[in-house]
Biopython code that builds the backbone (N, CA, C, O; Angstrom):
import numpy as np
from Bio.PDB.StructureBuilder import StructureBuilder

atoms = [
    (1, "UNK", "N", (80.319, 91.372, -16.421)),
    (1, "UNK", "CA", (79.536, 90.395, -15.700)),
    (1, "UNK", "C", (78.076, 90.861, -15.672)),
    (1, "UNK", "O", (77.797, 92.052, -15.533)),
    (2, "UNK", "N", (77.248, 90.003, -15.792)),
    (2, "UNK", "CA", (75.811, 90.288, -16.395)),
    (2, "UNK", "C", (74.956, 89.527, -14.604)),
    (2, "UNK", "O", (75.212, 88.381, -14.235)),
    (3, "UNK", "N", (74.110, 90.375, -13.887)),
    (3, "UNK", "CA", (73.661, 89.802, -12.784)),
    (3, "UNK", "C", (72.174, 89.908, -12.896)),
    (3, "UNK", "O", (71.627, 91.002, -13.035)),
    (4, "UNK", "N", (71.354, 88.509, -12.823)),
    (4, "UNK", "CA", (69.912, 89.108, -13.072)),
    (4, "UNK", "C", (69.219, 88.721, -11.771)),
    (4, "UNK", "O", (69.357, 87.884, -10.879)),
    (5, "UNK", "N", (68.424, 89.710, -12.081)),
    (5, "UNK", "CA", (68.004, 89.859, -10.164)),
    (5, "UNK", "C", (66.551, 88.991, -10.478)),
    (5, "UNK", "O", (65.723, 89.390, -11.297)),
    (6, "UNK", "N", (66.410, 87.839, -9.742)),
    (6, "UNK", "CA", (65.279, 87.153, -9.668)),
    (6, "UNK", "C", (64.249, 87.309, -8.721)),
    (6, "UNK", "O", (64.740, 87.236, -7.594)),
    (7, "UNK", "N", (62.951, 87.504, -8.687)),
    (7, "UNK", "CA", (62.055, 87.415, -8.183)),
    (7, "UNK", "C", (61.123, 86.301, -7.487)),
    (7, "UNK", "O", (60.063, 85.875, -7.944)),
    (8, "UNK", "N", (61.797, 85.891, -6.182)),
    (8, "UNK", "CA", (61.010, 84.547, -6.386)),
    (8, "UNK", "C", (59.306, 84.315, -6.349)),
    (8, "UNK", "O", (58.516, 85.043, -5.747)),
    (9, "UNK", "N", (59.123, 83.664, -6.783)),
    (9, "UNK", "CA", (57.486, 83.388, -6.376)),
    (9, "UNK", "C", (56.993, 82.281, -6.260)),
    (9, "UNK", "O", (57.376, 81.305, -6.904)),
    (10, "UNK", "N", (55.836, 82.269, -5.206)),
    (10, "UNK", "CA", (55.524, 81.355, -4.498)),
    (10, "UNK", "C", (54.641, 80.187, -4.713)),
    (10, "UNK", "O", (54.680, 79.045, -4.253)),
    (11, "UNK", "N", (53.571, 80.973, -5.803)),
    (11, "UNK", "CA", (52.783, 79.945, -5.950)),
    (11, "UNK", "C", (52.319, 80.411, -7.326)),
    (11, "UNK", "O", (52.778, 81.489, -7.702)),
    (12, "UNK", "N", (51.334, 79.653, -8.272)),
    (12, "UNK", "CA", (50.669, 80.438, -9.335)),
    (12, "UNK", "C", (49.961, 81.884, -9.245)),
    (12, "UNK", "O", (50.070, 82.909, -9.918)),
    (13, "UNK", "N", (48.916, 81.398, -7.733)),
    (13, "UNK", "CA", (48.155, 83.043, -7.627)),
    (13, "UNK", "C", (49.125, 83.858, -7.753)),
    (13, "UNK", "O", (48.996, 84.598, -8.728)),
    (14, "UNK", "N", (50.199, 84.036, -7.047)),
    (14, "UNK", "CA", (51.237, 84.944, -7.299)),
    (14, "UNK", "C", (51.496, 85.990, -8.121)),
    (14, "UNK", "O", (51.527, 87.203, -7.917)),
    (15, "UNK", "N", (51.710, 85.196, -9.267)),
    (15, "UNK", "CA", (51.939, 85.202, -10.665)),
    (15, "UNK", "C", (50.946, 85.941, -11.214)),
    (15, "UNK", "O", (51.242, 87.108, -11.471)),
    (16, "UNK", "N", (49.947, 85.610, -11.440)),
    (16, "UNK", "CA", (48.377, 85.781, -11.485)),
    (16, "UNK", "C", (47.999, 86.890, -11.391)),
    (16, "UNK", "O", (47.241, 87.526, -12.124)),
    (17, "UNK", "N", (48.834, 87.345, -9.915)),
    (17, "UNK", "CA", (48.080, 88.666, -9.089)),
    (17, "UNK", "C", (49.144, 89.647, -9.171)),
    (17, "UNK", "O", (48.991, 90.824, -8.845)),
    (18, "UNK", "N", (50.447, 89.049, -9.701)),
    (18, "UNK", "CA", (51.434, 90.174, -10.486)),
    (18, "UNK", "C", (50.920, 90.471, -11.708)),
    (18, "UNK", "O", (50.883, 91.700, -11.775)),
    (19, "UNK", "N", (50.463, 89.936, -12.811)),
    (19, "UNK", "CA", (50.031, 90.362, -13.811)),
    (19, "UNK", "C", (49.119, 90.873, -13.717)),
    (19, "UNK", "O", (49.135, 92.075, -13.985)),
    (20, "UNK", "N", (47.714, 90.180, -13.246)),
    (20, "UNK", "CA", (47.007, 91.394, -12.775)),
    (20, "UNK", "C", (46.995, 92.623, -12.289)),
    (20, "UNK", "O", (46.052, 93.364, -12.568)),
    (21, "UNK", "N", (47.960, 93.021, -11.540)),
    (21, "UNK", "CA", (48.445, 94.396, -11.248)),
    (21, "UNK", "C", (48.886, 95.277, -12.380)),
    (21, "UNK", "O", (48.513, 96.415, -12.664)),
    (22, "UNK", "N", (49.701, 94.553, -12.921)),
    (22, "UNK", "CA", (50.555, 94.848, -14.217)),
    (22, "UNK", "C", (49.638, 95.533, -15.102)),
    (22, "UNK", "O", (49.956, 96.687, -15.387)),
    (23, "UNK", "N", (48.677, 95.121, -15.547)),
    (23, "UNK", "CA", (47.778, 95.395, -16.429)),
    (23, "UNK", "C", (46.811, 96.378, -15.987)),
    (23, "UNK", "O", (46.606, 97.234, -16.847)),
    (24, "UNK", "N", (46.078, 96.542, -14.794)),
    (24, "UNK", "CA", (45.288, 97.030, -14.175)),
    (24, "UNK", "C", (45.096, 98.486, -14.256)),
    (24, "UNK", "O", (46.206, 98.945, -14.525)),
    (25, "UNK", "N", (44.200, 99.483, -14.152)),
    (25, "UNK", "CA", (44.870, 100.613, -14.277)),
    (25, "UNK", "C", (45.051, 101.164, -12.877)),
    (25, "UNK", "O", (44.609, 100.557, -11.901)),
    (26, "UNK", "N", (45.942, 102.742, -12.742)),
    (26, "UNK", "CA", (46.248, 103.129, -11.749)),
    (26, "UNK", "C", (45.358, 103.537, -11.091)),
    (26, "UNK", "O", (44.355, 103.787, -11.761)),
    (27, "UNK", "N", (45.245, 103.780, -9.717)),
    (27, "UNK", "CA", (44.236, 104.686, -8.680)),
    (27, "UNK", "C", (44.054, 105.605, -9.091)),
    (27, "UNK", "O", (42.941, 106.128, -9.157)),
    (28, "UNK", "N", (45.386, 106.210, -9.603)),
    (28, "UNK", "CA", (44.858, 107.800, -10.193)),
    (28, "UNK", "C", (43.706, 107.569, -11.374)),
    (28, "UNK", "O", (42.593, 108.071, -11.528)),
    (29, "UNK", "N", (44.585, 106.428, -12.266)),
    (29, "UNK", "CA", (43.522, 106.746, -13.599)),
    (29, "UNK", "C", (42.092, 106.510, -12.937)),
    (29, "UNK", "O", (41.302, 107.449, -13.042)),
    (30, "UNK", "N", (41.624, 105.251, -12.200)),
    (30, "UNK", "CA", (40.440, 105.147, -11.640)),
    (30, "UNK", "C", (39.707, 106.101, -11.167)),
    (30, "UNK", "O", (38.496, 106.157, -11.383)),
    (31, "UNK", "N", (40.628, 107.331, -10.169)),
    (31, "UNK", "CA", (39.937, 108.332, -9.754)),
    (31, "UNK", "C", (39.481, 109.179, -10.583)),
    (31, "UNK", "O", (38.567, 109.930, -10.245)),
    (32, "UNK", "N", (40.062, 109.225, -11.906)),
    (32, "UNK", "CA", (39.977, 110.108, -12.723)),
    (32, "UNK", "C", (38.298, 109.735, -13.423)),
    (32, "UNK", "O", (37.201, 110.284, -13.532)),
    (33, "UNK", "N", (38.736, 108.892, -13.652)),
    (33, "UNK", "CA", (37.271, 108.336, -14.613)),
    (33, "UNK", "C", (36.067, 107.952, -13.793)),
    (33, "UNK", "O", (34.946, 107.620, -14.177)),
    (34, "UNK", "N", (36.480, 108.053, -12.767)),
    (34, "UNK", "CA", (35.507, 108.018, -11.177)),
    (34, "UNK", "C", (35.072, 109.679, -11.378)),
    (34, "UNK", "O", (34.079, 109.760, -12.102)),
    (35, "UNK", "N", (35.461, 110.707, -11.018)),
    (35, "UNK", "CA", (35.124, 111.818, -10.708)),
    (35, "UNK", "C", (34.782, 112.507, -12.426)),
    (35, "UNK", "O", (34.414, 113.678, -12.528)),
    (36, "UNK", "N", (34.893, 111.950, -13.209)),
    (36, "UNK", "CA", (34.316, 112.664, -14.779)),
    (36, "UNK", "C", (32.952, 111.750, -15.044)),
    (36, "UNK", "O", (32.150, 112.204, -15.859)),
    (37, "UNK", "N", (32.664, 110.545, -14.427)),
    (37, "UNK", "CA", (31.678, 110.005, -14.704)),
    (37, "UNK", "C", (30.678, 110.581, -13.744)),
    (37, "UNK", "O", (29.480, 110.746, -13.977)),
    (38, "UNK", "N", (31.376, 110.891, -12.537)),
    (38, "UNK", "CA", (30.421, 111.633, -11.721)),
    (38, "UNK", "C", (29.797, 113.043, -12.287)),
    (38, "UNK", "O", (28.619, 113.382, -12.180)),
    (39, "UNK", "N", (30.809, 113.761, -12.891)),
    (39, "UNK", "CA", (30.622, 114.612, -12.958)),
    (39, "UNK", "C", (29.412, 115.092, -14.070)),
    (39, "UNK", "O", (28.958, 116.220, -14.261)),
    (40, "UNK", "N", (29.047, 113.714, -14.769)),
    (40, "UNK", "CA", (28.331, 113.638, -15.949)),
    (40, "UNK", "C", (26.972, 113.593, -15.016)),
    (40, "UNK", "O", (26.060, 114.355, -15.335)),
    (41, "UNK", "N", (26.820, 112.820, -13.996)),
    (41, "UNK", "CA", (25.610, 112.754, -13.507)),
    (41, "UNK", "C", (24.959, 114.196, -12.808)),
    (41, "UNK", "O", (23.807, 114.627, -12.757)),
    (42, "UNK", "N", (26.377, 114.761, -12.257)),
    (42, "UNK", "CA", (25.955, 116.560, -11.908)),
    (42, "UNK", "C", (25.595, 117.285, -12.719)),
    (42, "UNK", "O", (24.789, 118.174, -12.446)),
    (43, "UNK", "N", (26.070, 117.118, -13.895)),
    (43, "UNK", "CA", (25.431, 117.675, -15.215)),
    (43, "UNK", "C", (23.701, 117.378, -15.303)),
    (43, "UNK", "O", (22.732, 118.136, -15.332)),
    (44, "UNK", "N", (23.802, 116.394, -15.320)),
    (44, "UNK", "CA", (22.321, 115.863, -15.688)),
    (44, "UNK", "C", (21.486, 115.851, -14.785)),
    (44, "UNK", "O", (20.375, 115.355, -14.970)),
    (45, "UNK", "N", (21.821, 116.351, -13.716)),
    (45, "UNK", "CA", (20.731, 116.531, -12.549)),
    (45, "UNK", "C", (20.860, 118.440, -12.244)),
    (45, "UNK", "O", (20.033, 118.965, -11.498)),
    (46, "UNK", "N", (21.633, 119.031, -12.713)),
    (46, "UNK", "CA", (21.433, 120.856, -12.940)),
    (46, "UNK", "C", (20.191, 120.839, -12.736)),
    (46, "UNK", "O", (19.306, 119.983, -12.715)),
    (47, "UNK", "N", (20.281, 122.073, -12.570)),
    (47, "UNK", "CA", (18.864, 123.012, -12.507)),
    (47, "UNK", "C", (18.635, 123.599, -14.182)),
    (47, "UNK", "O", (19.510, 124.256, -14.747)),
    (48, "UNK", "N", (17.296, 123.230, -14.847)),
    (48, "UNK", "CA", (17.326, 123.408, -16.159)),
    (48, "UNK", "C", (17.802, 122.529, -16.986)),
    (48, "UNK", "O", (18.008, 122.889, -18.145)),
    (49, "UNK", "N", (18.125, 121.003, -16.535)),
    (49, "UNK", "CA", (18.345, 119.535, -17.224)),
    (49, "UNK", "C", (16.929, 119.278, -17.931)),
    (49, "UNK", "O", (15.941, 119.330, -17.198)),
    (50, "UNK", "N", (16.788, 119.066, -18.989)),
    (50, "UNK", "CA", (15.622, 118.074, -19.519)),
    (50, "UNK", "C", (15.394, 116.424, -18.743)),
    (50, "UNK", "O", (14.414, 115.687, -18.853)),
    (51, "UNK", "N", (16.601, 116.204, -17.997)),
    (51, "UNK", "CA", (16.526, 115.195, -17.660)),
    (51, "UNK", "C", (16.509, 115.225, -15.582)),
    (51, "UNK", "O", (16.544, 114.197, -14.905)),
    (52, "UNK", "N", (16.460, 116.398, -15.111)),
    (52, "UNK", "CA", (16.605, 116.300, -14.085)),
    (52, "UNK", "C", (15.794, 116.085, -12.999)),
    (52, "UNK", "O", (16.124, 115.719, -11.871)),
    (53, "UNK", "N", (14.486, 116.393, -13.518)),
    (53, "UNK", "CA", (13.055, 116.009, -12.930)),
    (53, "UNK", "C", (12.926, 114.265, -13.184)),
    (53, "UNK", "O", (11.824, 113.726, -13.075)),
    (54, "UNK", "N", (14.121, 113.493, -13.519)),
    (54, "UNK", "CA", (13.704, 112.232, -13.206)),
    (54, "UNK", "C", (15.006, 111.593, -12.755)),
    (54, "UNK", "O", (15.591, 110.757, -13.444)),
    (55, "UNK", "N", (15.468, 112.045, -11.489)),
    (55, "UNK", "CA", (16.504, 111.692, -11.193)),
    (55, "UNK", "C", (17.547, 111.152, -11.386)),
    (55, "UNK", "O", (17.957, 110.472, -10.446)),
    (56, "UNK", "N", (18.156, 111.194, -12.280)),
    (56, "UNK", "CA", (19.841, 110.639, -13.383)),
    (56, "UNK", "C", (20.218, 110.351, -12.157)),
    (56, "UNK", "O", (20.014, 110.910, -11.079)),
    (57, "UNK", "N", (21.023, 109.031, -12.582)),
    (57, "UNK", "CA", (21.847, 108.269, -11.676)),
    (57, "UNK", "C", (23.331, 107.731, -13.023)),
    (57, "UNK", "O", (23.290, 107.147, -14.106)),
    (58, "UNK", "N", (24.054, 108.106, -12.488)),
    (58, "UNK", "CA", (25.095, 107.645, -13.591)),
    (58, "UNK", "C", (25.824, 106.640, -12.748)),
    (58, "UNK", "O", (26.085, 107.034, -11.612)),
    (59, "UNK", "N", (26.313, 105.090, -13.147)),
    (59, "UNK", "CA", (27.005, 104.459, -12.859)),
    (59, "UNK", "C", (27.687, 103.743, -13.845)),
    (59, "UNK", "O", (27.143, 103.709, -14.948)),
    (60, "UNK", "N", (29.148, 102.947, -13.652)),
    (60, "UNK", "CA", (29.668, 102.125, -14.792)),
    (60, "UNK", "C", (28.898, 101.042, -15.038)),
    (60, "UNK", "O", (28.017, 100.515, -14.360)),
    (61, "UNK", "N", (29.501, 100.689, -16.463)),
    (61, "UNK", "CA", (29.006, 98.854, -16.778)),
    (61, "UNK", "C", (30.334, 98.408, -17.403)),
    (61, "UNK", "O", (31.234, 99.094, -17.888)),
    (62, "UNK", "N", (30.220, 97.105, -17.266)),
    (62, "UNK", "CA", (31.560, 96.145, -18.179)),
    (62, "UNK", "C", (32.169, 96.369, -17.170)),
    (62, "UNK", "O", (31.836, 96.482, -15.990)),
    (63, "UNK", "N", (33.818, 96.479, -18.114)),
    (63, "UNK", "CA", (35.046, 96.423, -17.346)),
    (63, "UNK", "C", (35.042, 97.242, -16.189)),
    (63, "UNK", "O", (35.262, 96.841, -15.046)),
    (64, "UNK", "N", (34.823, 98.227, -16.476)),
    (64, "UNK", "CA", (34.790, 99.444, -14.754)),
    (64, "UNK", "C", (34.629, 98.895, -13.942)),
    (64, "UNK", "O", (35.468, 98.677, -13.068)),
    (65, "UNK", "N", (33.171, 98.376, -13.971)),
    (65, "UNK", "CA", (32.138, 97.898, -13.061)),
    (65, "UNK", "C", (32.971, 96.832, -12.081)),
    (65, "UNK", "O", (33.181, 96.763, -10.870)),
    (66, "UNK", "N", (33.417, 95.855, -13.524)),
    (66, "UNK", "CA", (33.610, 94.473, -13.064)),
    (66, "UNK", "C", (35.350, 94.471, -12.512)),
    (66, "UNK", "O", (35.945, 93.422, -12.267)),
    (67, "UNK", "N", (35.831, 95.517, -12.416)),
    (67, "UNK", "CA", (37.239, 95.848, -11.895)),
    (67, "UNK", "C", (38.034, 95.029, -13.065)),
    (67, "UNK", "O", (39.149, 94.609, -12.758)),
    (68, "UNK", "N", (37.629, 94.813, -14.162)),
    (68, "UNK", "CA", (38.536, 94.336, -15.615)),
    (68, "UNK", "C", (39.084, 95.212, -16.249)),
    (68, "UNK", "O", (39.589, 94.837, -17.307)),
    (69, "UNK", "N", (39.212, 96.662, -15.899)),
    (69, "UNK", "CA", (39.693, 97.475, -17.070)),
    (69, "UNK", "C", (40.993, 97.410, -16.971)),
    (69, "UNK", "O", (41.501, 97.553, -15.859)),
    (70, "UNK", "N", (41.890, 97.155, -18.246)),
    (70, "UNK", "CA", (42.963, 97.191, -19.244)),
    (70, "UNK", "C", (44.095, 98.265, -19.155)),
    (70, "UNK", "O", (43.686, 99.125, -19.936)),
    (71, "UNK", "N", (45.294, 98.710, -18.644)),
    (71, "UNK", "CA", (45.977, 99.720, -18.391)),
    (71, "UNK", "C", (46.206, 99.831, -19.967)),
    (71, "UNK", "O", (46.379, 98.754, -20.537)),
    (72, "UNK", "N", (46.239, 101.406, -21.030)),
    (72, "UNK", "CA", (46.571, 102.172, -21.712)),
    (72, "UNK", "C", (48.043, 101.105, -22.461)),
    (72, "UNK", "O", (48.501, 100.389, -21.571)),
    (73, "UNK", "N", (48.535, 100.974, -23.371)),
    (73, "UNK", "CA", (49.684, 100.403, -23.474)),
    (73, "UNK", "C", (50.892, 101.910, -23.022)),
    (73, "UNK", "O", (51.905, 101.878, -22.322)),
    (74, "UNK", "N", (50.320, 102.965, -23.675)),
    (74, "UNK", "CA", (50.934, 104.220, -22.980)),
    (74, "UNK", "C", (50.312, 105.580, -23.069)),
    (74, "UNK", "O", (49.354, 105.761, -23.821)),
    (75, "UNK", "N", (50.851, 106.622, -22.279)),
    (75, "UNK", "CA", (50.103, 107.857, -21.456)),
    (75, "UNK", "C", (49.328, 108.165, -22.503)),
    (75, "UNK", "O", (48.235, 108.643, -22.200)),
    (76, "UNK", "N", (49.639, 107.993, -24.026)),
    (76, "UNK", "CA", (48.895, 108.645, -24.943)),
    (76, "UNK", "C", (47.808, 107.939, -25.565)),
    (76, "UNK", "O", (47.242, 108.239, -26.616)),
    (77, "UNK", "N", (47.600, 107.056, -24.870)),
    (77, "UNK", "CA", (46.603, 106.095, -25.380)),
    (77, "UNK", "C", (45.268, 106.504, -24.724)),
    (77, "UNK", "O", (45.486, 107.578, -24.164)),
    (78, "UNK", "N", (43.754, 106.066, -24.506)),
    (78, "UNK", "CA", (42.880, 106.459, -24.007)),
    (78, "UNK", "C", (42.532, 105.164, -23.812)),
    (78, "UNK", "O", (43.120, 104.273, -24.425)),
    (79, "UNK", "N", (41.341, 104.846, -22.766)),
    (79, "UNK", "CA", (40.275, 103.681, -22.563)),
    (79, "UNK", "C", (38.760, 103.976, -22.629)),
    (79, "UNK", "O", (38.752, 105.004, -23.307)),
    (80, "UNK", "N", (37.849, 103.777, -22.420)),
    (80, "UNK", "CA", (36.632, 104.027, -22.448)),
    (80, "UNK", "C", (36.137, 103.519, -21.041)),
    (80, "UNK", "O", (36.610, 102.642, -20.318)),
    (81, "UNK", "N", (35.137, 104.263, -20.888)),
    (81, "UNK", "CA", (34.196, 103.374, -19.323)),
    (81, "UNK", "C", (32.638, 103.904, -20.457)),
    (81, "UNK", "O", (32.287, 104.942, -21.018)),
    (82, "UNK", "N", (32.093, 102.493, -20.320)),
    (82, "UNK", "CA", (31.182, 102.379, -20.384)),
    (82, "UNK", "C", (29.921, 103.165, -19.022)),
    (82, "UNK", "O", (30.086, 102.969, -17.818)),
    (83, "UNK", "N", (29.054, 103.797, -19.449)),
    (83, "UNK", "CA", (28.249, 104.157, -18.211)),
    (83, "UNK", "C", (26.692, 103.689, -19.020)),
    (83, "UNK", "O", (26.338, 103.391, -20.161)),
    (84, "UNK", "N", (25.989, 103.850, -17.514)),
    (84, "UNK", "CA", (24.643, 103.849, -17.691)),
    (84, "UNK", "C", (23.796, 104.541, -16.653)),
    (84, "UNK", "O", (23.976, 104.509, -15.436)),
    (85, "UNK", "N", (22.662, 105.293, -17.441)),
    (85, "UNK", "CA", (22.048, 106.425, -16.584)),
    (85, "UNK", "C", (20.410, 105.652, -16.408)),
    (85, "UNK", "O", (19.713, 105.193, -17.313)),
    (86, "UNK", "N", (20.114, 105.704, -14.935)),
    (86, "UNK", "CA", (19.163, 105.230, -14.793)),
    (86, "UNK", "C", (18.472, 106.520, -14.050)),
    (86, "UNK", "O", (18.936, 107.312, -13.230)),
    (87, "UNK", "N", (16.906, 106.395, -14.790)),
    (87, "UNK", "CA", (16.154, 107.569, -14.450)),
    (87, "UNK", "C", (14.803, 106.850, -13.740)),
    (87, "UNK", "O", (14.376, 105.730, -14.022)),
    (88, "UNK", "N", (14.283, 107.712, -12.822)),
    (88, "UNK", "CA", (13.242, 107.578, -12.098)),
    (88, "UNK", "C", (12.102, 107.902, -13.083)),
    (88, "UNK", "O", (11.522, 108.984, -13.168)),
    (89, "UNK", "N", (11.833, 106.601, -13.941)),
    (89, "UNK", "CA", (10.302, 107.281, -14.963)),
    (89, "UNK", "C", (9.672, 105.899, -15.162)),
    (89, "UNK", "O", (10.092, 104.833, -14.712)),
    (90, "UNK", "N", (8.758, 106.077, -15.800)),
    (90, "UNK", "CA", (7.831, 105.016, -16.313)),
    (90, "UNK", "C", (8.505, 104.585, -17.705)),
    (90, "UNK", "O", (9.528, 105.155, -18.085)),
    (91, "UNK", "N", (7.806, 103.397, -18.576)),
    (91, "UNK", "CA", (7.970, 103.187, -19.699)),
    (91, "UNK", "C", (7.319, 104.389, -20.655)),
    (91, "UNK", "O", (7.743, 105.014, -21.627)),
    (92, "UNK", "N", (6.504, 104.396, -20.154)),
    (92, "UNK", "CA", (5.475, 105.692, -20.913)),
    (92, "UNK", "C", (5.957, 107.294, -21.176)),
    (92, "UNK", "O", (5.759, 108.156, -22.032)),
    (93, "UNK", "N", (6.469, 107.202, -20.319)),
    (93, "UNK", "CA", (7.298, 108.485, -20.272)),
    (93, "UNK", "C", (8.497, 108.757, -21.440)),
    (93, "UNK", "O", (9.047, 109.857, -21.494)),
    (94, "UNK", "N", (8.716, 108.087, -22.007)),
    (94, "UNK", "CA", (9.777, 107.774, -23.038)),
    (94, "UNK", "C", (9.650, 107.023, -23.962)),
    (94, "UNK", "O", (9.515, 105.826, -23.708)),
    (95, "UNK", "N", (9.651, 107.427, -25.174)),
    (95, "UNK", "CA", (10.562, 106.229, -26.086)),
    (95, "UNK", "C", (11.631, 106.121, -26.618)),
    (95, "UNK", "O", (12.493, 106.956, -26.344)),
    (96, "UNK", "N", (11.950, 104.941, -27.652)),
    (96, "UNK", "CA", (13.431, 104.531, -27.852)),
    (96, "UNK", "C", (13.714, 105.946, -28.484)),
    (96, "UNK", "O", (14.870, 106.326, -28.297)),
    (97, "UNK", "N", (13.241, 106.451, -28.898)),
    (97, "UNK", "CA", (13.740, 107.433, -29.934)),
    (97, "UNK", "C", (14.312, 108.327, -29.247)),
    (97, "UNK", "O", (15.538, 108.421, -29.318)),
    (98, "UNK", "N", (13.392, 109.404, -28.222)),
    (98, "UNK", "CA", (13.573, 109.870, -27.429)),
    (98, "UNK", "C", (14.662, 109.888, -26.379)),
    (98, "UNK", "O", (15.212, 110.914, -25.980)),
    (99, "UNK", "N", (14.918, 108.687, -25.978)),
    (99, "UNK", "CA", (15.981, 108.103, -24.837)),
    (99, "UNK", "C", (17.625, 107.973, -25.583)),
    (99, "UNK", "O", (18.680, 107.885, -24.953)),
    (100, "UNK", "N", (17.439, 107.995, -27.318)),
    (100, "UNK", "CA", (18.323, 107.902, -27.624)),
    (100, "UNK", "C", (19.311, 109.412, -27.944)),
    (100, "UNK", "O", (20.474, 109.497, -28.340)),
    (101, "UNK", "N", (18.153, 110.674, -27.536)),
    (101, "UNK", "CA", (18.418, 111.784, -28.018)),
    (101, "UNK", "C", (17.716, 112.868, -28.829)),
    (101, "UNK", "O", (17.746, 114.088, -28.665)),
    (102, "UNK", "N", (17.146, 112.217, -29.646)),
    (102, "UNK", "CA", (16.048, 112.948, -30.172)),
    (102, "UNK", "C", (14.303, 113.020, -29.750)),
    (102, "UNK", "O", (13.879, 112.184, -28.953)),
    (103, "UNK", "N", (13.649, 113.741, -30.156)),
    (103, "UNK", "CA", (12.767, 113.687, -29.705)),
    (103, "UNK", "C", (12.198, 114.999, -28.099)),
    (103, "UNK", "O", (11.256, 115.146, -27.320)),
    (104, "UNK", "N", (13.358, 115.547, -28.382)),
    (104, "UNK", "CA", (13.425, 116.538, -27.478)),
    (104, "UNK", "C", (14.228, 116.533, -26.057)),
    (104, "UNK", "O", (14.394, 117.427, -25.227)),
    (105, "UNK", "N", (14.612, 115.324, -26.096)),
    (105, "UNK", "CA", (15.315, 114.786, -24.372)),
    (105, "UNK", "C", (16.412, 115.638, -24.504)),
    (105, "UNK", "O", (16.599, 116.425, -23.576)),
    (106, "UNK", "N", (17.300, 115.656, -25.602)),
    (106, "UNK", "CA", (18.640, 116.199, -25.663)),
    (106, "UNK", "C", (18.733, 117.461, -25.034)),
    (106, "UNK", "O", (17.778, 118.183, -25.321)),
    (107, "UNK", "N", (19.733, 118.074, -24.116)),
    (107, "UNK", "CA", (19.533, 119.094, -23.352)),
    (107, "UNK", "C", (19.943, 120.012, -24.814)),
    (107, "UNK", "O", (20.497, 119.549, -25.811)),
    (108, "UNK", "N", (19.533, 121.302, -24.622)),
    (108, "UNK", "CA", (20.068, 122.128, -25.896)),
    (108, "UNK", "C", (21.509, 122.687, -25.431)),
    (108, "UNK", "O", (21.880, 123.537, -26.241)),
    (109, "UNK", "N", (22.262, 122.528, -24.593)),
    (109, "UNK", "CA", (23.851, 122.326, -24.504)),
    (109, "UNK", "C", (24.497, 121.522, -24.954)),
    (109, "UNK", "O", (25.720, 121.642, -25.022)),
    (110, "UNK", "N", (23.850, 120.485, -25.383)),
    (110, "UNK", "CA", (24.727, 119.315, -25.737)),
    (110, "UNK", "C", (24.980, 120.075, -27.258)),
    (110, "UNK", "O", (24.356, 121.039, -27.702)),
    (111, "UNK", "N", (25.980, 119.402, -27.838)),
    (111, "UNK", "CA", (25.999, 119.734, -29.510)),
    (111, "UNK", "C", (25.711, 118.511, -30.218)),
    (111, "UNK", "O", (26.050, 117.424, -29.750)),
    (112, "UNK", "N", (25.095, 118.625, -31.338)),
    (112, "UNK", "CA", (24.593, 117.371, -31.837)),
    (112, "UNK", "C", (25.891, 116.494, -32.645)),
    (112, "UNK", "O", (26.669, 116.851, -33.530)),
    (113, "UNK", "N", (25.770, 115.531, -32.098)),
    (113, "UNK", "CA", (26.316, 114.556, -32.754)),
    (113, "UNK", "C", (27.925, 114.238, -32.067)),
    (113, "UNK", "O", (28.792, 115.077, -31.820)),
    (114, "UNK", "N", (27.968, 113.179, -31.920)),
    (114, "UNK", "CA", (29.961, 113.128, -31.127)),
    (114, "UNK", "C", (31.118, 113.802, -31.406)),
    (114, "UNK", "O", (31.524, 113.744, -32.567)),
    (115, "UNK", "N", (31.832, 114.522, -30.475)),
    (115, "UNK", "CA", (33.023, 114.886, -31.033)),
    (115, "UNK", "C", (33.990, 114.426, -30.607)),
    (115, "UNK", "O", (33.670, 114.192, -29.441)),
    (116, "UNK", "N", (35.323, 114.014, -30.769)),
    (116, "UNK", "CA", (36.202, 113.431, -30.747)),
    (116, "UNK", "C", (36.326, 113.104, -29.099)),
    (116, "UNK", "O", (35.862, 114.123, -28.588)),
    (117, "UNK", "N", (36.728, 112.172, -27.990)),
    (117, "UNK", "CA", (36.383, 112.140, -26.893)),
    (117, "UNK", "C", (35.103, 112.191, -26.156)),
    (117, "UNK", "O", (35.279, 112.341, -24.947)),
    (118, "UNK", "N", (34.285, 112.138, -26.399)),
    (118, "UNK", "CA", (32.310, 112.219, -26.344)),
    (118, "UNK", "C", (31.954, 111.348, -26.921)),
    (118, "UNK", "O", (32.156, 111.088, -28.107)),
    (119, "UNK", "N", (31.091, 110.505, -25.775)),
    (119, "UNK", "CA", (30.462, 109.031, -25.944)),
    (119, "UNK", "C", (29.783, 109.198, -27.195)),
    (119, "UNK", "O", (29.764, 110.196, -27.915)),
    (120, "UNK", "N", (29.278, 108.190, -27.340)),
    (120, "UNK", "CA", (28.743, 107.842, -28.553)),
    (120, "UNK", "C", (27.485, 106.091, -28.143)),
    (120, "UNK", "O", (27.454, 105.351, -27.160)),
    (121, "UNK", "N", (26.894, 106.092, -29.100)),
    (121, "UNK", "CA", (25.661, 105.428, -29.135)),
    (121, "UNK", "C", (26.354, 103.388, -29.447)),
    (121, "UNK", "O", (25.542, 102.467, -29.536)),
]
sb = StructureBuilder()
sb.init_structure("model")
sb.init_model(0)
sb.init_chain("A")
sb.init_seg("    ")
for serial, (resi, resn, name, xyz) in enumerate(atoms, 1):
    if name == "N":
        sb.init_residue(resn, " ", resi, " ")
    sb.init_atom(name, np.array(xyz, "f"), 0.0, 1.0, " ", f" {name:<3s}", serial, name[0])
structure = sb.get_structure()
């Protein structure tokens, strides 16, 4: 005998806001990518940052931001969070070149160029 256990539901939001869950990622993962994005901005505000005399502010953009991010299909999968660092400077103080890495901004800890897990342009 085969018994299937039904779920009732009430309305569309319901539905809606079960899948949404479904998909969503966990608190943990959130905290996780919460406290490594932070941790990027502690970096960049050190003592001896090229960038720390203009106050780095690291926050998300996109999905993060907008509470849209996508749960992993599984543990071995990865997601991305988009960030963006906003600095206390003028236009003058910088150019594109510069802001992109070269030009001397790059702290000399960093290693040049992405490695596997490390944002990218």
């Amino acid at each position: 005998m085969t018994i299937h256990h039904k779920h009732v539901v009430q309305s569309h939001e319901d539905v809606l806001e079960e899948i949404a869950a479904a998909v969503d990622i966990s608190e943990s993962m959130f905290e996780e990518a919460k406290a490594h994005y932070e941790s990027i901005g502690e970096w960049l505000e050190r003592r001896g940052s090229t960038l720390s005399g203009y106050d780095p502010v690291i926050s998300p953009q996109g999905s993060f931001l907008l509470g849209t991010v996508t749960r992993p299909l599984s543990d071995a999968e990865e997601y991305d969070v988009d960030l963006v660092c906003k600095l206390n400077a003028n236009k003058e103080d910088f150019t594109q070149k510069s802001l992109k890495g070269g030009g001397g901004l790059r702290d000399p800890a960093v290693r040049q160029g992405p490695q596997h897990g490390e944002p990218t342009w």
